[in-house]
Structure formats: structure tokens, C-alpha cells
C-alpha positions as CSV (number, residue, x, y, z in Angstrom):
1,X,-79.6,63.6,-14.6
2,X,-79.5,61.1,-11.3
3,X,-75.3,61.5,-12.0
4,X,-75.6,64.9,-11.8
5,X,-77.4,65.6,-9.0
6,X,-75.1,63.0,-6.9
7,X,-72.0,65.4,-8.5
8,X,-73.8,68.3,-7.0
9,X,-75.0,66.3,-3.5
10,X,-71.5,65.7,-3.2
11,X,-69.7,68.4,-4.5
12,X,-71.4,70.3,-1.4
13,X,-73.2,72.9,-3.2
14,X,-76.9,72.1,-2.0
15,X,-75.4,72.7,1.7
16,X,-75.1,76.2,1.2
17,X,-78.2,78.0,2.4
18,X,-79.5,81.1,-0.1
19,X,-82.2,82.0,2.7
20,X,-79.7,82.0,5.3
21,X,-78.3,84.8,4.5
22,X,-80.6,87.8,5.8
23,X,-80.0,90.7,8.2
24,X,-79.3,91.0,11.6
25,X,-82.5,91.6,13.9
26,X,-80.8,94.7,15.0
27,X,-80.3,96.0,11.8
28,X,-83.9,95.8,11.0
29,X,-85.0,98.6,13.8
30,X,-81.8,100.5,13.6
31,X,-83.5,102.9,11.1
32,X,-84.8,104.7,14.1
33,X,-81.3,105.8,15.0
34,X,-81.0,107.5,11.8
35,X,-83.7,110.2,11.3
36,X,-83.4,114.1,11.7
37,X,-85.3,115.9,14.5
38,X,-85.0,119.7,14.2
39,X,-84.2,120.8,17.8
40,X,-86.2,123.2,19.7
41,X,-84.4,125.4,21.8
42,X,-86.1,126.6,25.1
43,X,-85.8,130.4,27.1
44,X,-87.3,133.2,28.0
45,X,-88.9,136.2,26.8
46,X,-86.2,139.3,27.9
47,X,-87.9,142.2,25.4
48,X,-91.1,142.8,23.9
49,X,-93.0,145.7,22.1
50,X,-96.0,145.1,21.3
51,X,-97.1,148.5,19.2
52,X,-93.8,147.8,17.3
53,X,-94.2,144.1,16.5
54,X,-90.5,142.4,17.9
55,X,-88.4,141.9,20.8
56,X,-85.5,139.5,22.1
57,X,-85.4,136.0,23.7
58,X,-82.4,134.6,25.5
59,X,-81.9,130.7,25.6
60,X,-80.7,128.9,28.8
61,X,-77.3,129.5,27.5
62,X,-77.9,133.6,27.6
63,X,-77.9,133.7,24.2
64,X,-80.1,136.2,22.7
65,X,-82.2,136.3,19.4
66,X,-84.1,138.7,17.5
67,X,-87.9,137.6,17.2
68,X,-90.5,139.2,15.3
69,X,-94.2,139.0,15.4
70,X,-94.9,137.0,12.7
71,X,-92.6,134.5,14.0
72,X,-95.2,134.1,16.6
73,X,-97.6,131.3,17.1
74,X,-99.8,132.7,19.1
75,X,-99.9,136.4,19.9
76,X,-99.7,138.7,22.5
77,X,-96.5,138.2,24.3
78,X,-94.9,139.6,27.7
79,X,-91.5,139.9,28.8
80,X,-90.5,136.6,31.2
81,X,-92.3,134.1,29.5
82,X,-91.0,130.8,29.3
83,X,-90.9,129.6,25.6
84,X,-89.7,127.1,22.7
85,X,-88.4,128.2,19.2
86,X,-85.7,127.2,16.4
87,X,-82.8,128.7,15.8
88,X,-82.7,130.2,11.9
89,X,-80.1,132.0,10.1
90,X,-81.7,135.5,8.4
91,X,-79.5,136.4,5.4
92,X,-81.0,139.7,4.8
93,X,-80.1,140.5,8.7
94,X,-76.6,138.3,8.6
95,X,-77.9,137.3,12.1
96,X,-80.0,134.5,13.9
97,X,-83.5,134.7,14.6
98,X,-85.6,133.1,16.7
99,X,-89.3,131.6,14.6
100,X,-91.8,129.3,15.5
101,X,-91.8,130.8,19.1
102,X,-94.5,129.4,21.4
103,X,-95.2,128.7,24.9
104,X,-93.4,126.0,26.7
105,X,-95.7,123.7,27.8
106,X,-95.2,121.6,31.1
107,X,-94.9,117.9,30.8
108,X,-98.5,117.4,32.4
109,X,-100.5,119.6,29.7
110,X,-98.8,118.2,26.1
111,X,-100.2,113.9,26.2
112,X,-97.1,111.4,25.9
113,X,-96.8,109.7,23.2
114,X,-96.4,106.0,23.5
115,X,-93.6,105.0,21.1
116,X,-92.7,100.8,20.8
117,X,-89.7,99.9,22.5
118,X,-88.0,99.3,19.1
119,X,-85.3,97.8,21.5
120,X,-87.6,95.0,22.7
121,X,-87.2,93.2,19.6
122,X,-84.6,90.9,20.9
123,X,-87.0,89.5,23.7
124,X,-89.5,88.1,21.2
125,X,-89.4,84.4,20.4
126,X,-87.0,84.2,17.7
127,X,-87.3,80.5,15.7
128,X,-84.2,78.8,15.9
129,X,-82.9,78.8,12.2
130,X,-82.2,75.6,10.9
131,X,-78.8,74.8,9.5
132,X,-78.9,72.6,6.8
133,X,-75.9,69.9,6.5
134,X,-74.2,69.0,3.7
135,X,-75.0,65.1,2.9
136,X,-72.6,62.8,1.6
137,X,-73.3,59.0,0.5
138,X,-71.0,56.1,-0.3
139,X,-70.0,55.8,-3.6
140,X,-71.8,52.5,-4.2
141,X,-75.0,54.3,-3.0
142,X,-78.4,53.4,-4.5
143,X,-80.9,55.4,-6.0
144,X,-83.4,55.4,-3.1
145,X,-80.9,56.7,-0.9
146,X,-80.1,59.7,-3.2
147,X,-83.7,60.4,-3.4
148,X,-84.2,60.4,0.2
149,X,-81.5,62.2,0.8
150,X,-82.9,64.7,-1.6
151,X,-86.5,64.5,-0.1
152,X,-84.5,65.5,3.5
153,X,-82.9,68.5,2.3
154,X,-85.7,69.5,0.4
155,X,-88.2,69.4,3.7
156,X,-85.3,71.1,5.7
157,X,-85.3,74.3,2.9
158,X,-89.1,74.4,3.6
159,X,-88.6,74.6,6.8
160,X,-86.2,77.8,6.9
161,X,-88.2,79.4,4.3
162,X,-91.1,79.5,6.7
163,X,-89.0,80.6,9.7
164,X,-87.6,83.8,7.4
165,X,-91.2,84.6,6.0
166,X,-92.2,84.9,9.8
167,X,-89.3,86.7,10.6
168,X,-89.8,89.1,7.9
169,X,-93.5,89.8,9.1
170,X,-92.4,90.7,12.6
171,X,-90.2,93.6,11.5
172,X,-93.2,94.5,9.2
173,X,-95.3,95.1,12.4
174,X,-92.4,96.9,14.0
175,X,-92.5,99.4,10.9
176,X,-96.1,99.6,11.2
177,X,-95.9,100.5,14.8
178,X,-93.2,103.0,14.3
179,X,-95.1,105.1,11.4
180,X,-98.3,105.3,13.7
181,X,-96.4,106.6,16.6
182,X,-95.2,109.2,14.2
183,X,-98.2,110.2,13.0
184,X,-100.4,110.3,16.2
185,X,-97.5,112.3,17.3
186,X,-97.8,114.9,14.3
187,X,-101.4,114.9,15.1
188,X,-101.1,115.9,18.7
189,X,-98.7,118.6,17.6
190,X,-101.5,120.0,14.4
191,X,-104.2,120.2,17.2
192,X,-101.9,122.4,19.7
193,X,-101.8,124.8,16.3
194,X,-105.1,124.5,15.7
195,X,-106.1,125.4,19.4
196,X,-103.1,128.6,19.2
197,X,-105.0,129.9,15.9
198,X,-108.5,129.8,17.2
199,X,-107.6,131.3,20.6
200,X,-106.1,134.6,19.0
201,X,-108.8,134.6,16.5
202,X,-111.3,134.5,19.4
203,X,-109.3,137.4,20.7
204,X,-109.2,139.5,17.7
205,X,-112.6,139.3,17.1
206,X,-113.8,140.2,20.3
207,X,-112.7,143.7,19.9
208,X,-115.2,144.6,17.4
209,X,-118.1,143.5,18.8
210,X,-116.9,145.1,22.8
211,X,-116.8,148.5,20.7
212,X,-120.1,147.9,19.2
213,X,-121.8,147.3,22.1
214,X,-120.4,150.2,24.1
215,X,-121.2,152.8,21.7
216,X,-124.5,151.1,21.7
217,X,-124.8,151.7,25.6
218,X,-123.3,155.3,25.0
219,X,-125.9,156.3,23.2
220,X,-128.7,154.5,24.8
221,X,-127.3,156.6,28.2
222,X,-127.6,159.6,26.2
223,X,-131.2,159.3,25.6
224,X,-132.5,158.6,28.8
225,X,-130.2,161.2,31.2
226,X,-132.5,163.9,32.7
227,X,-130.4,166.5,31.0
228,X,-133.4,166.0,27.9
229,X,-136.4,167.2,30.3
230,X,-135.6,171.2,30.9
231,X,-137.1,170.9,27.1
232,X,-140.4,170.4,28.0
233,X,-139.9,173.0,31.0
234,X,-138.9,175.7,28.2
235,X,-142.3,175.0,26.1
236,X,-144.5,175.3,29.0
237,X,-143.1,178.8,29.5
238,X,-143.1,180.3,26.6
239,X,-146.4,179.1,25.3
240,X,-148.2,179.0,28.8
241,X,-149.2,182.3,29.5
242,X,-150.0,182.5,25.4
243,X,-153.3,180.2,25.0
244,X,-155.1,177.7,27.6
245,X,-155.1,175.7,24.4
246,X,-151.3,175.4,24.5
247,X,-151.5,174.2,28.2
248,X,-153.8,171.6,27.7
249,X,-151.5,170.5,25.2
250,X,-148.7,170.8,27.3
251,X,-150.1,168.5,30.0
252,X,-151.1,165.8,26.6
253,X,-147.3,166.1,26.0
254,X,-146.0,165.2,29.8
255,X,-147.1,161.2,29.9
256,X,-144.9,160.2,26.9
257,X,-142.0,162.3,28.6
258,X,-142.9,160.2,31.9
259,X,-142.6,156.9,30.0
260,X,-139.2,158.0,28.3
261,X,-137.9,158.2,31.6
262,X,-139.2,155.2,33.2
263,X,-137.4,152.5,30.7
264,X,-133.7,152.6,32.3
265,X,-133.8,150.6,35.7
266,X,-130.2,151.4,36.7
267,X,-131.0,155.4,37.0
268,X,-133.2,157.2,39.6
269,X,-135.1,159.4,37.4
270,X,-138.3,159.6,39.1
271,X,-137.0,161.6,41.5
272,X,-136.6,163.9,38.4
273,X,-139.9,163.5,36.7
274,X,-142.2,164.6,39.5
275,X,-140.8,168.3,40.0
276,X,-140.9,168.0,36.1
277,X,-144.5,167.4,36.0
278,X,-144.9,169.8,39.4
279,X,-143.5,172.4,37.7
280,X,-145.4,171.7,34.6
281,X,-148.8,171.6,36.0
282,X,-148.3,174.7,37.9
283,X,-147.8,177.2,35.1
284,X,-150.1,175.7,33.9
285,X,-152.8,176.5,36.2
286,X,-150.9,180.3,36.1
287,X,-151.3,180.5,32.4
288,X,-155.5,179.3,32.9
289,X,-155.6,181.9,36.3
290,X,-154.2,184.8,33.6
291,X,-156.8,183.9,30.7
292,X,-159.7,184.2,33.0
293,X,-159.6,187.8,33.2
294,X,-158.9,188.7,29.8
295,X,-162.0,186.5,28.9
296,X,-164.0,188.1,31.2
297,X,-163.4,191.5,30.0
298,X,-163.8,190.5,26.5
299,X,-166.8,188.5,26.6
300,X,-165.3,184.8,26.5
301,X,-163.8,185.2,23.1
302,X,-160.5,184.6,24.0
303,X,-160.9,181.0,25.2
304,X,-162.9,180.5,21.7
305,X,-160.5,181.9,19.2
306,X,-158.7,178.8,17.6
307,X,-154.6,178.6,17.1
308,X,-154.9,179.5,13.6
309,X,-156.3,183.3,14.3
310,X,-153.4,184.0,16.5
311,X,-152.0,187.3,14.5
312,X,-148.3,186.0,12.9
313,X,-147.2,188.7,11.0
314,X,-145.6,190.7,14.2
315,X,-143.0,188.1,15.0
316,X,-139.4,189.1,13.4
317,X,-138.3,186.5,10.9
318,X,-135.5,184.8,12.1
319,X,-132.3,184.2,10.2
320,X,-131.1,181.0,9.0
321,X,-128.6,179.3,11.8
322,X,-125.3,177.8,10.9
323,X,-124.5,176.2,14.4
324,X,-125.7,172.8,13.1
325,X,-123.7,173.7,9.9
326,X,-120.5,174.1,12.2
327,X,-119.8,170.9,13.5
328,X,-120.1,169.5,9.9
329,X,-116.7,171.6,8.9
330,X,-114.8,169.9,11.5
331,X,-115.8,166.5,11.6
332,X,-114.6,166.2,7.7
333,X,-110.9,167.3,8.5
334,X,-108.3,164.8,7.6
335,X,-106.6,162.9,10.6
336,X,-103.0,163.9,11.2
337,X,-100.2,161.7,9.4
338,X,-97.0,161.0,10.9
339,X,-94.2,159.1,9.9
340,X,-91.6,156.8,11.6
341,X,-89.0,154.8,10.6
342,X,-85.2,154.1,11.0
343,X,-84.2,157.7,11.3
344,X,-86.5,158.5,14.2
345,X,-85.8,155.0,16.3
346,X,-89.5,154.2,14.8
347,X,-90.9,156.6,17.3
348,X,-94.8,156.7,16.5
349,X,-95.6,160.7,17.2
350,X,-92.2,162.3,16.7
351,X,-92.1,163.3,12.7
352,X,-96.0,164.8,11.9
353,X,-96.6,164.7,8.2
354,X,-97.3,168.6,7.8
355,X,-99.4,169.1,4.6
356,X,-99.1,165.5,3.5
357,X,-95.6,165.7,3.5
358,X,-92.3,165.5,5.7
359,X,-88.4,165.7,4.9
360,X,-86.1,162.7,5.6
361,X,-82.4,163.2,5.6
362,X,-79.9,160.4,4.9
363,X,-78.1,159.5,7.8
364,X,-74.0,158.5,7.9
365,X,-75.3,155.7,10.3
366,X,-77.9,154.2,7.8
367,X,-78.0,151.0,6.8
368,X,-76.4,149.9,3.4
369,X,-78.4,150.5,0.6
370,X,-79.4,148.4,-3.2
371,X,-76.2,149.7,-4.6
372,X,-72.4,150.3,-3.4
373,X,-71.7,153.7,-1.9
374,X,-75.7,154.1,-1.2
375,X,-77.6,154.2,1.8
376,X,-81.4,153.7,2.9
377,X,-83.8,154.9,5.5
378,X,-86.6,152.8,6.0
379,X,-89.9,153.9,7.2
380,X,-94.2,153.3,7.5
381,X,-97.0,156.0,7.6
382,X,-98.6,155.9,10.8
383,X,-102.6,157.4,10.6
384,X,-103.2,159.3,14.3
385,X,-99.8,158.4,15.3
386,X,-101.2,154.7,15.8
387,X,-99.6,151.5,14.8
388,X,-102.7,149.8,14.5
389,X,-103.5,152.0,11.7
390,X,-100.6,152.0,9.6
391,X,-99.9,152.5,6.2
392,X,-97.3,150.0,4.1
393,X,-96.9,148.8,0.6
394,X,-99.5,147.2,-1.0
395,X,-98.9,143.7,-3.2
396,X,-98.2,141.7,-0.4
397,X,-97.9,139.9,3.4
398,X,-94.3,139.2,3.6
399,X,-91.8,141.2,4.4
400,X,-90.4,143.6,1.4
401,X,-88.5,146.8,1.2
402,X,-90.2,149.1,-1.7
403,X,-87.5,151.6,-2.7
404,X,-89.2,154.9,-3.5
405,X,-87.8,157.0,-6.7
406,X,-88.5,160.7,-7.4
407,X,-91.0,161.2,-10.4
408,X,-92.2,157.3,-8.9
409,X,-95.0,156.4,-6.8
410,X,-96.2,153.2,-4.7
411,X,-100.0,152.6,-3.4
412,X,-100.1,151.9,0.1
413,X,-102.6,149.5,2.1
414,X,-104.0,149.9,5.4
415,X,-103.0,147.0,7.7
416,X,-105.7,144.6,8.7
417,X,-106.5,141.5,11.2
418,X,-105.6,139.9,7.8
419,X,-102.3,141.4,7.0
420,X,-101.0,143.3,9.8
421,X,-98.4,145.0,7.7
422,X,-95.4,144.1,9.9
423,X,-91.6,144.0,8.0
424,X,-94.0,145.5,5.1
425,X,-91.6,149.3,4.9
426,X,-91.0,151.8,2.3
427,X,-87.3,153.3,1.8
428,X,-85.2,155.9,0.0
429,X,-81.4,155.5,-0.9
430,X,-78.6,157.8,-1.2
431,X,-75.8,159.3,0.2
432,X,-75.4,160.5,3.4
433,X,-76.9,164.1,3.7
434,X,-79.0,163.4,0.9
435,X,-82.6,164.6,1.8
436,X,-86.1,163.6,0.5
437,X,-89.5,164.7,0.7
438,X,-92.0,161.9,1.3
439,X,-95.5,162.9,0.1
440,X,-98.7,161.1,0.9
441,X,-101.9,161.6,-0.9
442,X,-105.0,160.2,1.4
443,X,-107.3,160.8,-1.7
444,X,-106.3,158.2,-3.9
445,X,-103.6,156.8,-1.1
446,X,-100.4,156.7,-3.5
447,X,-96.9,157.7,-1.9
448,X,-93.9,159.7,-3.5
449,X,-90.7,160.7,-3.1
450,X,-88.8,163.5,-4.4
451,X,-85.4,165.7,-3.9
452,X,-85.8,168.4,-1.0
């Protein structure tokens, strides 16, 4: 075995170094170089409607983009707004779109992230690697000397075997590094979100409560306006100069009536209340100066005779009114339907839904329909002519193109903070000059189509 190993000492092959062949220190943070960051394009805001839902921005190169709501991350938007977004090819619309559009932020508002200086790692202290030397003895060598010779080499591959584990943990901690940057970077990013998301849920929620509380002040106003006293003025005079028992209760009646008026502080209604109660008191007094006579003349009975003996027969019956019956008839009529789409330019109060129904006519200008030689016109059912009450397919959030067939009908939904209905459209295909009537049923809210 002793032979051997000398063969092998001398033969050279224990001078080659298995350890020493590892990677550059460059190579080991080049993977940096190598990963794919998706772009965001900056520009501004050069269209926006808002009852419609889309509009147009134009990068710094002055190209423009079609952006729709739902692209949005926060909502609302105005035109000249300085914003990021990506760049996305639509295949439905063979065009570009803009998505993930949001405020640009200045550099002061968004914290920098602190990423290592992956180019530093040259100026840490690198171990000098150790080179190990091929050995070679006399022939006439002795033993001892091939086992020291075997003991150096063997403390020398220690050695570089150490010097490569540390080496190894270095780049370790460089990955480390790396991969935390990264995610505390994604972190800052999910919290911007986060804040976009609760800011326009703050905002669409306030509207609820604002119209709450105004119809609550509406009708609070409504009680307490003076317009409610000429009441109590009307009962004095007509059962006044009756009975001084019906004046006395008159004047029982005024202190609740003064109270009434008394709770709202913003309005000067005691100015009102004491010609109220003036007026009160006087006819009063008139009605109590007319019975004195009369019970004079008859002995006093007058002023005795309870309510209950006053002779009821002689007044007329009066007929049943229907005033209060009136306002019932109108309140229950349906709100007015219109319809918009792609043949009206999406116009809101233009095409009114007579009778449920309305005729759209193919245009030669349409837009390509689900088979060759066809065409479609898209459209929505707008409730009061407003967009924020619209009526779209149901089954869904994204957008979709139902395509309506006569004998066929879809249920519509009614947008909501929830799903909004936007890209959401019926349609009806066919040639050009082909015409349809759309028919809506509020009842059970199911739409048709059917030849005209």
C-alpha cells in the first residue's frame, strides 16, 4: 500500500485540488442581473367619464390607451392626473389597454427600500486560497518522509476546505439579504393596496349614511315649521262660539302646541307662538262673552248641558274622501326604462323604453358579430335614465357579452357597490337593417328579444 501511495505522491495526482475548483465570487450575486421586472409605464389622465365607467391615458411618449374602470385601483378619477399603469394587450379589442392604473406617487411619500449593495461583495475580506503543491521525494526516500509528506498535504486540504465552507456561508447571507429586500419591498407595495381599498370603501359607504341623515333632518324640519299651527287656529273657530266647554279645552290644547314649537333652537318660532296663543285666547273670551247671554235668557242651562246632549242628527253626513287615496295611485307607477348602448353612442336618456319595450336596428357600422356575415349591437337597461342604477346580466362580475335570441330570455341584476355591472352588456346579432324589439319585464326582471 506504502508503494502505492509513493506511485500516486509522485505521479502528481494528490496535487490536484478537487475544492479548488468553485465559482467565481461574481458569479455568485450575478443572479440579481437576471430576474424579470414588469415595467410600469407613467402619464396622464387625457379622458374620463365617470357615469360611463372608461376614458384614455397618454404615456410620456403621447401614446394613448383605453382604460376602464375596473382597471382602476382606486376610484374616482379626473382628467390630468399624473398616473402609473402596465401596458396589456386585449384580444377581444385587438388593442392595448392600460390596467393596474394608480396614482403616481412622488419619491418622498412611497419609503425606499434599502437593497445590499450585491456589488460590495468584492470588498469583503476574501481568504487567500491555498494552493497545494505537488510533492516529490528521492527515490531512496524513507518511510517517515512519505508519511510526513502525507501528513503536510493532508493539513493543507483541511485548510482549503475551511476557507470554501466560509466562502460558501458569505454568499448564503448575501441570498438571505437579497430575499428580505424583496419581500419588505412586496410588503410596502400590499399596504399601498390595502390603504387604496379602504379609502374608496370609506367613500362608498359614506353615501348611505349622508342620505340617511338628511332625510332624517328633512323630516324633523317638517314637523317643527310654523306652517302646522293655523291647525289649532281653525278649531278654535269653529268650535268656539259652539260650547265654553270646547274653549276651555281649547286653551288645555295650546301648552303642548307651545312645547312643540320650542324644541328646534335654530328657528325663531316664538315669535310665531304668541299671536298663536293671542289669537287663541281671544276667541276665546268672544265665544264665553256670546254664551253669557244665551244663559241668561235660558236660565243657566246652557253652560250645564254636557257635550253628549249636543243634538247630532242635523249635521249632513259627509262622503267618504279619496284625496288621501290619490297620492297612493301615483306613487306605485313604475319608473321609466331607457336603454343605451352602441347604437345610441351609450347616451343615458336618448332611447325611453315605451311600454317595457324599445326597437333596435342593426347598424352597417356595427361591430362584428359571433358568426361571419353577422353583426351585433351591444347595450344595458338604464332605470331613471341613471347609470348607477343599471340593469346587466346576471351570473357574473367580469366582463361578458350575453347574446339575446328571440323565443330566449336572460335575468338581469341590478348593479351594486359589490358588482358595479361595468363591461357586463346584452347584444343582438344580425344583418345590417335587421331590427329587434328588446322587452323588459320589471315583475320578475327577465329580458327578451324578438323580430320587429
Amino acid at each position: 500500500m506504502l508503494a502505492s501511495f509513493r506511485r500516486a505522491v509522485l505521479g502528481g495526482t494528490l496535487g490536484a485540488n478537487p475544492i479548488g475548483t468553485h465559482l467565481s465570487q461574481g458569479s455568485l450575486c450575478s443572479w440579481h442581473h437576471g430576474r424579470r421586472w414588469f415595467g410600469r409605464e407613467t402619464g396622464v389622465v387625457v379622458k374620463w367619464d365617470g357615469e360611463r365607467g372608461f376614458g384614455k391615458v397618454k404615456r410620456d411618449d403621447g401614446t394613448e390607451f383605453f382604460v376602464h374602470s375596473s382597471y382602476l385601483q382606486q376610484t374616482p378619477m379626473s382628467e390630468g392626473q399624473a398616473v402609473t399603469f402596465e401596458v396589456r394587450w386585449n384580444d377581444k379589442h385587438k388593442q392595448h389597454h392600460a390596467i393596474d392604473v394608480g396614482l403616481r406617487q412622488s419619491p418622498a411619500s412611497t419609503p425606499a427600500v434599502q437593497l445590499p449593495d450585491f456589488g460590495s461583495v468584492g470588498n469583503l475580506p476574501q481568504p487567500e486560497l491555498l494552493q497545494v503543491e505537488p510533492m516529490s521525494l528521492p527515490p531512496d526516500a524513507s518511510d517517515r518522509q512519505h508519511l510526513e509528506m502525507l501528513v503536510s498535504q493532508t493539513e493543507q486540504l483541511r485548510k482549503q476546505g475551511h476557507q470554501s465552507q466560509q466562502l460558501l456561508v458569505q454568499n448564503q447571507q448575501l441570498l438571505v439579504q437579497g430575499l428580505f429586500a424583496l419581500i419588505q419591498q412586496q410588503s410596502i407595495q400590499n399596504a399601498n393596496l390595502e390603504r387604496a381599498l379602504r379609502a374608496l370603501t370609506d367613500r362608498m359607504g359614506a353615501r348611505e349614511p349622508a342620505q340617511a341623515g338628511g332625510s332624517k333632518q328633512q323630516a324633523e324640519l317638517q314637523d317643527t315649521l310654523p306652517g302646522a299651527q293655523p291647525r289649532v287656529d281653525t278649531q278654535v273657530a269653529q268650535d268656539g262660539p259652539d260650547e265654553e266647554a270646547k274653549a276651555d279645552a281649547v286653551d288645555d290644547e295650546m301648552p303642548p302646541v307651545k312645547e312643540a314649537t320650542e324644541v328646534p333652537e335654530t328657528q325663531p318660532l316664538p315669535e310665531v307662538v304668541e299671536p298663536v296663543e293671542a289669537q287663541a285666547s281671544e276667541k276665546a273670551e268672544e265665544a264665553v262673552g256670546k254664551q253669557e247671554p244665551e244663559a241668561a235668557a235660558s236660565g243657566g242651562d246652557v253652560a250645564e248641558r254636557p257635550e253628549d246632549d249636543a243634538p247630532k242628527e242635523s249635521e249632513p253626513a259627509k262622503p267618504p274622501s279619496n284625496e288621501a287615496e290619490a297620492p297612493k295611485s301615483t306613487s306605485i307607477s313604475p319608473p321609466p326604462f331607457y336603454i343605451a348602448g352602441s347604437f345610441n353612442d351609450w347616451s343615458a336618456d336618448s332611447e325611453l323604453m315605451d311600454g317595457g319595450s324599445a326597437v333596435v336596428t342593426i347598424r352597417s357600422s356595427a361591430p362584428m358579430g359571433s358568426r361571419k356575415g353577422m353583426q351585433k349591437e351591444e347595450f344595458q337597461i338604464l332605470e331613471d335614465g341613471s347609470w348607477d342604477q343599471r340593469l346587466f346580466p346576471a351570473g357574473g362580475s367580469s366582463e361578458a357579452v350575453v347574446v339575446l335570441k328571440p323565443g330566449r330570455f336572460s335575468q338581469a341584476e341590478r348593479s351594486s357597490a359589490e358588482n358595479p355591472g361595468h363591461g357586463r352588456n346584452w347584444a343582438v346579432e344580425g344583418k345590417p337593417g335587421a331590427s329587434f324589439r328588446i322587452l323588459y319585464q320589471p315583475s320578475n326582471g327577465r329580458v327578451a328579444c324578438e323580430h320587429a
